[in-house]
C-alpha positions as CSV (number, residue, x, y, z in Angstrom):
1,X,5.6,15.8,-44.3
2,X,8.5,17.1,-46.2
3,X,9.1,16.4,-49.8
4,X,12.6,15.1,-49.1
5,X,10.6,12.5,-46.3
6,X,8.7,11.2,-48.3
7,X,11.1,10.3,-51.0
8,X,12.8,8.4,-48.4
9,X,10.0,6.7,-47.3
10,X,9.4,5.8,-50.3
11,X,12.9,4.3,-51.4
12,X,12.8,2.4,-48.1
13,X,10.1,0.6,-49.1
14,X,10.8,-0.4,-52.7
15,X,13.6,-1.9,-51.2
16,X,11.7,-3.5,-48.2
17,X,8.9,-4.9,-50.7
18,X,6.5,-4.9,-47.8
19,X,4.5,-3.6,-44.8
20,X,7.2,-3.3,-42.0
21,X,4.9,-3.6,-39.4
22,X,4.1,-7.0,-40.4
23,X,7.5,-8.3,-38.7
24,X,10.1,-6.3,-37.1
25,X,7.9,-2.8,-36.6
26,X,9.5,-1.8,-32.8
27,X,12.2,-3.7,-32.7
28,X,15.1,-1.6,-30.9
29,X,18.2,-4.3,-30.7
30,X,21.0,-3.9,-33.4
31,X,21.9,-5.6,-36.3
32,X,23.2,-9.1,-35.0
33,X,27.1,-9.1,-35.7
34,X,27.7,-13.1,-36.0
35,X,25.7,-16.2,-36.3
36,X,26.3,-16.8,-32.4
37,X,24.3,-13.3,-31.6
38,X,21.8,-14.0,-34.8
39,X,20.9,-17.4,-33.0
40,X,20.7,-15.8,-29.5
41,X,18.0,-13.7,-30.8
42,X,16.5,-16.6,-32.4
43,X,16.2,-18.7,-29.2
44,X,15.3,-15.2,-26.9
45,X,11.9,-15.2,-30.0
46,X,11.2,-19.4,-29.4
47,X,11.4,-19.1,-26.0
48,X,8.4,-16.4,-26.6
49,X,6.8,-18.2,-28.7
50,X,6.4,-21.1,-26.0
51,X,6.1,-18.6,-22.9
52,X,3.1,-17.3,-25.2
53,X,1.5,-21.1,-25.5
54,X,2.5,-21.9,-22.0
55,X,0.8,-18.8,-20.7
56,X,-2.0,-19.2,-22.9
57,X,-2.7,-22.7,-20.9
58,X,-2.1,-21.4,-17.6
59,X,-4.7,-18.8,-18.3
60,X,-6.8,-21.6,-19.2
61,X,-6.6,-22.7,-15.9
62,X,-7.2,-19.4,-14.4
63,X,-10.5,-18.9,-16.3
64,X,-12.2,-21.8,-14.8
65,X,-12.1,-20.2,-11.4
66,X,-12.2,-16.4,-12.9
67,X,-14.0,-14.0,-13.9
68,X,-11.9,-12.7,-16.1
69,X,-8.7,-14.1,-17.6
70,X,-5.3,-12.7,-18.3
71,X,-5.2,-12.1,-22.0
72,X,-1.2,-11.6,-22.1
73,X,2.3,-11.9,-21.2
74,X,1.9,-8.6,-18.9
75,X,-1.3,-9.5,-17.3
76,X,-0.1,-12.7,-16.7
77,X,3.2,-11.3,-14.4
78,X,0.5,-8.8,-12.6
79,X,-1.7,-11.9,-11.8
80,X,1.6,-13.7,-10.5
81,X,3.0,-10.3,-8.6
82,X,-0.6,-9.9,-6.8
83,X,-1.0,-13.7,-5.6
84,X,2.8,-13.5,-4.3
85,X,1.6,-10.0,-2.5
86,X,-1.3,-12.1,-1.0
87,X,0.4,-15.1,0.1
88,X,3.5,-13.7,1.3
89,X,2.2,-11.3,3.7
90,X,2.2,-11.2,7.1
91,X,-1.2,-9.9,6.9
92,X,-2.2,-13.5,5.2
93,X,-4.1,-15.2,8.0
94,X,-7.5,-17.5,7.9
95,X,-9.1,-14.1,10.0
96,X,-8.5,-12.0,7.0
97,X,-9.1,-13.5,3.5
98,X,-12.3,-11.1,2.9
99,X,-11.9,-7.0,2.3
100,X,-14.9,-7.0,5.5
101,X,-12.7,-8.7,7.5
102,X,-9.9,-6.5,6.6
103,X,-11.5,-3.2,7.5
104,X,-12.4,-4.6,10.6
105,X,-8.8,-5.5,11.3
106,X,-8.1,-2.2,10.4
107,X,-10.4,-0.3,12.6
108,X,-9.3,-2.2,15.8
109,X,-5.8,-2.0,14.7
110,X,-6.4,1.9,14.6
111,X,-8.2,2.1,17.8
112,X,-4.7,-0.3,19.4
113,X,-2.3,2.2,17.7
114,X,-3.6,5.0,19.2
115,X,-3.9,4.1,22.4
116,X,0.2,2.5,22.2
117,X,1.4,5.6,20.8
118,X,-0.4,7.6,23.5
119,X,1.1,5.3,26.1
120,X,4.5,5.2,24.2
121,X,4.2,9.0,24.8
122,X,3.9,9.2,28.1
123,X,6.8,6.1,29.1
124,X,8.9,8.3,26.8
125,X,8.4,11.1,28.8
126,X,8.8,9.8,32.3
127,X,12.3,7.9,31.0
128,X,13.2,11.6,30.4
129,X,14.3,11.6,33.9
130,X,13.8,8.2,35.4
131,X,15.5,5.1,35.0
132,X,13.2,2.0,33.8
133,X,13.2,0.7,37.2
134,X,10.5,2.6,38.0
135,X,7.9,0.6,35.4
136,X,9.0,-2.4,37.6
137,X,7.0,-1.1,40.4
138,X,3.5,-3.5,40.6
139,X,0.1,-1.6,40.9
140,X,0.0,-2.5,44.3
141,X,2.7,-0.5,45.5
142,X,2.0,1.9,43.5
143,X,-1.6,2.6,45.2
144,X,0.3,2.3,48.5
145,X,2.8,4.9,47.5
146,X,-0.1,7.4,46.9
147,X,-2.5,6.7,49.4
148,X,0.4,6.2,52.2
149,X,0.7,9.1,54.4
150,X,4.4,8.4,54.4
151,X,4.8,10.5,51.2
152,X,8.4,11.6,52.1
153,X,9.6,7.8,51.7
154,X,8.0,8.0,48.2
155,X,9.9,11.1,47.1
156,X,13.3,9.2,48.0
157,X,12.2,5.8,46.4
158,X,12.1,8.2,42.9
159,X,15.0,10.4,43.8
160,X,16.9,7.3,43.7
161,X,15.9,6.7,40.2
162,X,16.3,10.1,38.7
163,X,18.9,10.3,35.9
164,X,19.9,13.8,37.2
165,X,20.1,14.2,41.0
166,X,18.0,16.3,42.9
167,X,15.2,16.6,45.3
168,X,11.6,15.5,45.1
169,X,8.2,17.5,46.2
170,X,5.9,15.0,47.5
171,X,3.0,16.1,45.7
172,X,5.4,15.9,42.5
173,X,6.0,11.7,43.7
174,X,2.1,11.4,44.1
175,X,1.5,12.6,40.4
176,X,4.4,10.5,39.2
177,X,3.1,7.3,41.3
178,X,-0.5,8.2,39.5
179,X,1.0,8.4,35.7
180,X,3.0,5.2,36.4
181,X,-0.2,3.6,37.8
182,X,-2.0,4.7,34.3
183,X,0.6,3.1,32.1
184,X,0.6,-0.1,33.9
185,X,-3.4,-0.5,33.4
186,X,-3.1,0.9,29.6
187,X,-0.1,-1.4,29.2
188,X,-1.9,-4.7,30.7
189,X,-4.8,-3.6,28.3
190,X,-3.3,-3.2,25.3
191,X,-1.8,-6.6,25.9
192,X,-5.1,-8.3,26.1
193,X,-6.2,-6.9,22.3
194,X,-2.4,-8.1,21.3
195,X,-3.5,-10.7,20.6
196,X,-5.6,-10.5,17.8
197,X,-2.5,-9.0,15.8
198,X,0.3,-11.1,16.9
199,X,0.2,-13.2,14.0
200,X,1.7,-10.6,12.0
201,X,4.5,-11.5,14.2
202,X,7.0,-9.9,11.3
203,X,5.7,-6.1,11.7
204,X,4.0,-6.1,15.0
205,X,6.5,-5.4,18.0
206,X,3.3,-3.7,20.7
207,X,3.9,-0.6,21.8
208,X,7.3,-0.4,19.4
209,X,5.7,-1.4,16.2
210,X,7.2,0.7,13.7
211,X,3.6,2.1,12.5
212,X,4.3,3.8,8.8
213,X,5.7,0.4,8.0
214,X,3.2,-1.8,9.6
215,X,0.5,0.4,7.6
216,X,2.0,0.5,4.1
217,X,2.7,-3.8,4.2
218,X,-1.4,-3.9,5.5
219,X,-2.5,-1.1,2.8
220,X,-0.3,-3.0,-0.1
221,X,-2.3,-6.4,1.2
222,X,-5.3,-5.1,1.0
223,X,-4.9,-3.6,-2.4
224,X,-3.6,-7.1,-3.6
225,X,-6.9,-8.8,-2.1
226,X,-8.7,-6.0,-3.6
227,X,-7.3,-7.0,-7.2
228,X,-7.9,-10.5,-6.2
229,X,-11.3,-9.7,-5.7
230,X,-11.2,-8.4,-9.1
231,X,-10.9,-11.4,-10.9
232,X,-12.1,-14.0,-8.5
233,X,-15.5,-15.6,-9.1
234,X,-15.9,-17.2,-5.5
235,X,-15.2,-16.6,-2.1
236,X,-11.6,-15.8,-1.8
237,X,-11.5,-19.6,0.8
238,X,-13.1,-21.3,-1.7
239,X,-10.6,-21.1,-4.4
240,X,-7.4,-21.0,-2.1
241,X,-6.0,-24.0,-3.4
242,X,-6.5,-23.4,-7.0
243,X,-5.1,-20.1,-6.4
244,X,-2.0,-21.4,-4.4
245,X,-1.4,-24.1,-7.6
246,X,-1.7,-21.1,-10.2
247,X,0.7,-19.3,-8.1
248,X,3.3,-22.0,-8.4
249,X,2.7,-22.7,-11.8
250,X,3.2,-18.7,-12.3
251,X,6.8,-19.0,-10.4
252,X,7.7,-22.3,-12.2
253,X,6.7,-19.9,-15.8
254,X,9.0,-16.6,-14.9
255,X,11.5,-19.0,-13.8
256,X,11.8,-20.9,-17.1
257,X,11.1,-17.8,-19.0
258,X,11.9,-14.6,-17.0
259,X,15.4,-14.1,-18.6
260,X,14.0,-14.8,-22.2
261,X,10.8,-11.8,-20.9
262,X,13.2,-9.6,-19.5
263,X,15.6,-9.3,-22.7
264,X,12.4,-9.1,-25.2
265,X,11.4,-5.6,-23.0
266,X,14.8,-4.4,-24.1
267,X,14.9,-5.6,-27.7
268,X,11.4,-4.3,-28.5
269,X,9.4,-1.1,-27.7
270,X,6.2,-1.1,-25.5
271,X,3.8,-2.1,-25.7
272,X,5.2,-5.6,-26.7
273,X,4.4,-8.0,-23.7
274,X,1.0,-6.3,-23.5
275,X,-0.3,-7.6,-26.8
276,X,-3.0,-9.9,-26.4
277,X,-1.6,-13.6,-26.9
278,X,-2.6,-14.5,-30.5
279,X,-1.4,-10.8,-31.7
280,X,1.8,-11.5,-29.9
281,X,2.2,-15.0,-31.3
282,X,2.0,-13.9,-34.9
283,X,4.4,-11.1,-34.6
284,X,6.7,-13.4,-32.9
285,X,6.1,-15.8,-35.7
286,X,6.4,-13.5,-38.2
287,X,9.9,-11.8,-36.9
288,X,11.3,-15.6,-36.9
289,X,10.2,-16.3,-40.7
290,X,11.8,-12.8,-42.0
291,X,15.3,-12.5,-40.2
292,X,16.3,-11.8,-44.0
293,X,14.0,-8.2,-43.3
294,X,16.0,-8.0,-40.4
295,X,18.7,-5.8,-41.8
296,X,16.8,-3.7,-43.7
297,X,14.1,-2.7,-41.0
298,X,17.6,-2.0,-38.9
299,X,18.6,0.3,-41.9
300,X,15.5,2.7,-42.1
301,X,13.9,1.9,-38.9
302,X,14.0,5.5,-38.4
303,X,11.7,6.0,-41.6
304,X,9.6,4.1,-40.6
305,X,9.1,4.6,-37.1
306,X,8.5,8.5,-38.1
307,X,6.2,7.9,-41.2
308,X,4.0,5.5,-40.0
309,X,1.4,7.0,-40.6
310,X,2.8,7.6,-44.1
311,X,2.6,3.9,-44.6
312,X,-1.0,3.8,-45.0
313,X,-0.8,5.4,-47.9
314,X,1.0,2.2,-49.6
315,X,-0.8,-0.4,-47.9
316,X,-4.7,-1.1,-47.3
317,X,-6.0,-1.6,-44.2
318,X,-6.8,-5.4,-44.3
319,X,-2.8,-5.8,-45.4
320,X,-1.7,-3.8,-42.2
321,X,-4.2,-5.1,-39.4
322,X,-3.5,-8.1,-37.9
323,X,-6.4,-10.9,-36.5
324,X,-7.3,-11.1,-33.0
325,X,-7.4,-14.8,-33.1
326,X,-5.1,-17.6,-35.1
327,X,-7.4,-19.8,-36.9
328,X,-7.1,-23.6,-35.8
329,X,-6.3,-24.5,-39.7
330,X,-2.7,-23.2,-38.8
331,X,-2.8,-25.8,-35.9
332,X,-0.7,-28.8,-37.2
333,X,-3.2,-31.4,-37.4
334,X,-2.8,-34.4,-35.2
335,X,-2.0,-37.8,-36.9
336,X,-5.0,-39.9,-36.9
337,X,-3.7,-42.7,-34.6
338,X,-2.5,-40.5,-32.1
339,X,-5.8,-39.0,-31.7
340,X,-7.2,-42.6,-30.6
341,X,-4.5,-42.6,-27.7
342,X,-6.1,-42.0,-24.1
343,X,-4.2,-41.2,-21.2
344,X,-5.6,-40.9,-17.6
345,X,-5.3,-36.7,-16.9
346,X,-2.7,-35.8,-14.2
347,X,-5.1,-35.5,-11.1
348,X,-5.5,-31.7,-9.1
349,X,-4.9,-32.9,-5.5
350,X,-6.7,-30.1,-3.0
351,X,-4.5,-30.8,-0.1
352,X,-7.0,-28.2,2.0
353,X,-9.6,-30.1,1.1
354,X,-8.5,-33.5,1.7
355,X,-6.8,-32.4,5.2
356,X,-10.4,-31.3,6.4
357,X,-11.8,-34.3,5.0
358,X,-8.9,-36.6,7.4
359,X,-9.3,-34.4,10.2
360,X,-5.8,-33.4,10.0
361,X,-5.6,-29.4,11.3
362,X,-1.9,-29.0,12.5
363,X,1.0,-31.3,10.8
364,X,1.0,-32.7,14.5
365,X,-1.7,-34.5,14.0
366,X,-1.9,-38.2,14.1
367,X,-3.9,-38.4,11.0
368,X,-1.0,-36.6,9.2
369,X,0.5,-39.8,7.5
370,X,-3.1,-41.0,6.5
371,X,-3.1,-37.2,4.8
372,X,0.5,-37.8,2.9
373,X,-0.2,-41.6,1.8
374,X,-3.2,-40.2,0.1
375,X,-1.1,-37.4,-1.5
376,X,1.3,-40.2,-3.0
377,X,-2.1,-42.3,-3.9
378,X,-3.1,-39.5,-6.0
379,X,0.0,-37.5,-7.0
380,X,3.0,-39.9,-7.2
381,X,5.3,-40.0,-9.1
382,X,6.5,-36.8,-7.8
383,X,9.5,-34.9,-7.2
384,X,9.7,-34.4,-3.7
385,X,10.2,-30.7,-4.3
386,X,6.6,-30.5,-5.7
387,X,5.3,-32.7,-2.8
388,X,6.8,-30.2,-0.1
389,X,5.2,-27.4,-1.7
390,X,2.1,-28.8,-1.0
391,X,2.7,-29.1,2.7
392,X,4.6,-26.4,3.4
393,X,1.7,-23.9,1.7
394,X,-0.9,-25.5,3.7
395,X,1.1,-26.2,6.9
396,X,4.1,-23.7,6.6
397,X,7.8,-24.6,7.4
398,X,6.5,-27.6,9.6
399,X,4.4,-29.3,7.3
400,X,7.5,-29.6,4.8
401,X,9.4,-31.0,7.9
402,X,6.8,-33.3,9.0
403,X,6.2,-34.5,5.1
404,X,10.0,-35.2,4.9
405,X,9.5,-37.8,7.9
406,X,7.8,-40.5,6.2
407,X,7.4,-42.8,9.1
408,X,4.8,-45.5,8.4
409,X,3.8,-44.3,4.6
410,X,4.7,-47.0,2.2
411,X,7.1,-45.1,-0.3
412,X,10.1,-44.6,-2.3
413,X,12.2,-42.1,-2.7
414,X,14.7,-42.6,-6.1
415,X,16.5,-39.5,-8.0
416,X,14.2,-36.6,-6.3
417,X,11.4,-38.6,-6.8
418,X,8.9,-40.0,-4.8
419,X,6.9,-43.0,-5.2
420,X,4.1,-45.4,-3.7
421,X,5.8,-48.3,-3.2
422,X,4.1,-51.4,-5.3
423,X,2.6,-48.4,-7.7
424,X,2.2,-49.2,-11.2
425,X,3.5,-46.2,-13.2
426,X,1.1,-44.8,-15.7
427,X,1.9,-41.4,-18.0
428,X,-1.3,-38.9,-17.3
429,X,-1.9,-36.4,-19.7
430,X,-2.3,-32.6,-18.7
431,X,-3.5,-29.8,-20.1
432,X,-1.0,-27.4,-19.0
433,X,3.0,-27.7,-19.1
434,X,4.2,-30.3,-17.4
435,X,8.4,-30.5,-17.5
436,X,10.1,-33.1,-18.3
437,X,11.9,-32.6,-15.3
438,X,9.1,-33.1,-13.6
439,X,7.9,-35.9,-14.6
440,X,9.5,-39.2,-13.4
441,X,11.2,-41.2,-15.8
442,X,9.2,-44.5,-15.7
443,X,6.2,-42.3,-16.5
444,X,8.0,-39.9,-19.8
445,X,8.8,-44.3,-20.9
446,X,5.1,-45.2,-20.6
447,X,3.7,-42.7,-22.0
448,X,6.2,-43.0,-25.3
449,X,5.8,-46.4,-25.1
450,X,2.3,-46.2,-25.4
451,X,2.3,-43.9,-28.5
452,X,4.7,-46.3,-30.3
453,X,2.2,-49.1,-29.9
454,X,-0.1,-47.4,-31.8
455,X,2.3,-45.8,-34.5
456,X,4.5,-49.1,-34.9
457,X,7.5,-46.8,-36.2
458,X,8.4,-43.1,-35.7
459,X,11.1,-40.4,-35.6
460,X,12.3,-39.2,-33.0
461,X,11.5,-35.7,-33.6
462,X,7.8,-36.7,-33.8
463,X,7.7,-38.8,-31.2
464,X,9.0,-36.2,-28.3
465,X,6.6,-33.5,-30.0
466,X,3.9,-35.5,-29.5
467,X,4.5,-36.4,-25.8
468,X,5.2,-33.2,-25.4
469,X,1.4,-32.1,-26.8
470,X,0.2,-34.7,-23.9
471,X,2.7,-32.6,-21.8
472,X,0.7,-29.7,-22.5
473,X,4.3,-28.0,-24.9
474,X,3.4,-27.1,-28.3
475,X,6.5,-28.4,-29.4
476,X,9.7,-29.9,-28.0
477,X,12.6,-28.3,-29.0
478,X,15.6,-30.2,-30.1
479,X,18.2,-29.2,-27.1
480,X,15.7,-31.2,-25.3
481,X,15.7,-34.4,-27.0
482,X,18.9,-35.4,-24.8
483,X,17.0,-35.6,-21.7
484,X,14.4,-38.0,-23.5
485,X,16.9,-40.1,-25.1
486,X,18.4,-41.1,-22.1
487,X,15.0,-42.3,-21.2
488,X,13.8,-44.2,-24.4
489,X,17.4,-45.6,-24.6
490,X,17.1,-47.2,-21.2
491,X,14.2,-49.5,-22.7
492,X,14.5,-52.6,-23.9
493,X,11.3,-52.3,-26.5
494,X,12.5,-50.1,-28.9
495,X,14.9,-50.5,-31.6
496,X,16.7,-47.1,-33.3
497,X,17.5,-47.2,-36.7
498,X,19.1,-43.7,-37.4
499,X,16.1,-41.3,-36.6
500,X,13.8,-43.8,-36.6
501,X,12.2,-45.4,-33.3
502,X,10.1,-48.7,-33.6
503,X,8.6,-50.7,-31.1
504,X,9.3,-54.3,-30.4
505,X,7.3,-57.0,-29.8
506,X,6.6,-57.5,-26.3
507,X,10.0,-59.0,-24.6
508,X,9.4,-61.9,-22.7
């Protein structure tokens, strides 16, 4: 390194005062110009900060049923990318949830595609110079035409169907009577080992399946299975519905976050969302409580970037590494009282399960409103977009329509929610993230209420972070304390003074 280098090096960081790869090391964006861009940046960081803890509990969920985890923000979008794979294939079918059962598939599927392109082949050729009448001809009349002795009146049967007019043989008619005969067997052959691939209904079109296609969705399947296989502990059946819930928690996750994951790829250099959770998390944390480095680290962010290495030189190694794991001492500790508070947890409903237990196979079924008054038993309150996803990834498009006809199931159905009619409402505890928006409001009430019996008098602030820890959120951020208000407001058993929320004596 040059002489004139390392000078500025140097100058950059008697200014700086610090290690630079503490906080802002591979940030990319500019300079924010105003406060309104400055605070944009600030939210994009949060919402990192609580797509890290979020992600952090869904893999959680993930591990009981794993063998191995995802560890970040990356793996976590793979794991969501694979399941879609898997359970929005064509190729997804009860017949082929195990790689065995896929390489079977495969080598009858191969045996079926070469004999249709064989017999593709040969229709192609004869509708070369016949019209398609002539496949019309049954096998009957066929055998007549070439064991007749009449074979003149087969030559002008085909004449009549040639797409360029001329004359016959009759030994030519025989031959073509033959081929024809060939097809229709190989064609009414084929169609008896159709039917082990017409649930692929999407790709599969016989004889006119368009084959590269067909093989790249079944080789991209498999693959996914393959990965699935990777990090599943169990039989690929046996873990179906926990999968199908981690897959909608995954989709709920990049739809809440996805923008917020999308601009931090821009605004930082790889390999950002690959850093293991806690790592992540404390160079999020750290970027938040230094936006006065911000500047600065804009200013010679070229220095530093090329004299890293230099750096080491100024700074020991335990100032420059970071830990693996953040120690539960920098966990705000939890106010004695509210540790005494227990709710019932928010129950995991295996719809598979309890369909096979209720003998209801097919949405059909007559058992099916037994199957959805035990969903509500179990899961309600619940929006009724939750509850259809239920039915419709068990049952497809016809259990969602059948679970929107509720037909002799005591319910009610109030502000995209459902509920068991006579009920009472209870607030269950998760330990992933549970949305407010997801969560009824008689339900966010009782479970407030509930911690304001025990702490008599709180702010607000610590009130909605605290039923938001029971809602699985490591905080609740202020633009959200609207939505709650409207709730606690609607009660007639708190008081507000200012920030401060007290409970009132039971109302007669």
């Amino acid at each position: 390194m040059g002489e004139i280098s390392s000078l500025s090096l140097q100058k950059a960081l008697e200014e700086y005062k610090t290690d630079p790869r503490e906080d802002w090391f591979g940030y990319l964006g500019s300079l924010p110009s105003d406060s309104r861009s400055e605070n944009y940046l600030r939210l994009v960081l949060s919402d990192i900060l609580e797509a890290v803890h979020d992600g952090e509990l869904i893999s959680q969920d993930f591990g009981a049923f794993s063998q191995c985890k995802p560890s970040s923000l990356e793996e976590l979008e793979a794991r969501r990318k694979t399941l879609n794979v898997v359970f929005e294939s064509p190729f997804f079918h009860s017949s082929l949830m195990s790689l065995s059962q896929i390489d079977v598939f495969i080598r009858e599927m191969g045996e079926y595609e070469k004999r249709a392109k064989r017999l593709k082949r040969r229709m192609d050729y004869i509708l070369g110079g016949y019209s398609e009448e002539v496949f019309s001809l049954s096998e009957r009349i066929l055998l007549s035409f070439i064991n007749s002795p009449r074979k003149k009146d087969i030559a002008t049967y085909y004449e009549r169907s040639m797409k360029k007019k001329g004359k016959l043989d009759k030994e030519k008619a025989v031959l073509l009577s033959q081929r024809l005969l060939w097809i229709k067997k190989e064609a009414k052959e084929l169609k008896g080992m159709e039917k082990e691939f017409t649930f692929t209904s999407s790709l599969f079109s016989g004889v006119d399946t368009l084959w590269p296609e067909y093989a790249a969705a079944l080789k991209e399947y498999r693959s996914a299975l393959m990965d699935l296989k990777g990090f599943v502990s169990d039989d690929f059946t046996l873990v179906y519905a926990s999968l199908r819930r981690g897959l909608s928690r995954l989709d709920d996750y990049t739809t809440r976050y996805g923008d917020s994951l999308e601009k931090a790829k821009s605004l930082f250099q790889p390999p950002f969302l690959s850093l293991s959770f806690s790592f992540l998390k404390k160079k999020v944390a750290k970027a938040l409580s230094s936006f006065s480095l911000l500047p600065l680290w804009v200013k010679y962010r070229d220095v530093f970037t090329q004299e890293e290495e230099e750096i080491d030189k100024y700074f020991s190694p335990e100032e420059k590494e970071m830990p693996v794991e953040i120690k539960n001492e920098e966990k705000e500790e939890e106010k004695e009282e509210e540790r005494g508070i227990v709710f019932p947890p928010y129950p995991i409903y295996d719809i598979q399960k309890r369909a096979g237990e209720l003998g209801v196979e097919t949405p059909s079924s007559y058992n099916f409103p037994l199957l959805l008054s035990d969903f509500l038993d179990n899961m309600a309150p619940i929006t009724e977009r939750d509850a259809l996803r239920y039915f419709f990834h068990l049952y497809g498009e016809e259990g969602r329509e059948r679970a929107l006809d509720l037909n002799g199931v005591e319910y009610l159905e109030r502000n995209g929610f459902w509920y068991k009619k006579g009920g009472v409402i209870k607030f269950r505890e998760s330990t992933f993230r549970r949305d407010f928006s997801h969560i009824s409001p008689e339900e966010l009430l009782d479970g407030m209420l509930s911690i304001l019996s025990v702490n008599k008098v709180m702010t607000k602030g610590d009130l909605y972070n605290a039923l938001g820890v029971k809602c699985g959120m490591k905080s609740v951020l202020s633009v959200r304390y609207k939505e709650l208000d409207r709730v606690l407001y609607s009660s007639d058993r708190v008081s507000v003074d200012g920030e401060n929320i007290r409970i009132l004596e039971d109302v007669e």
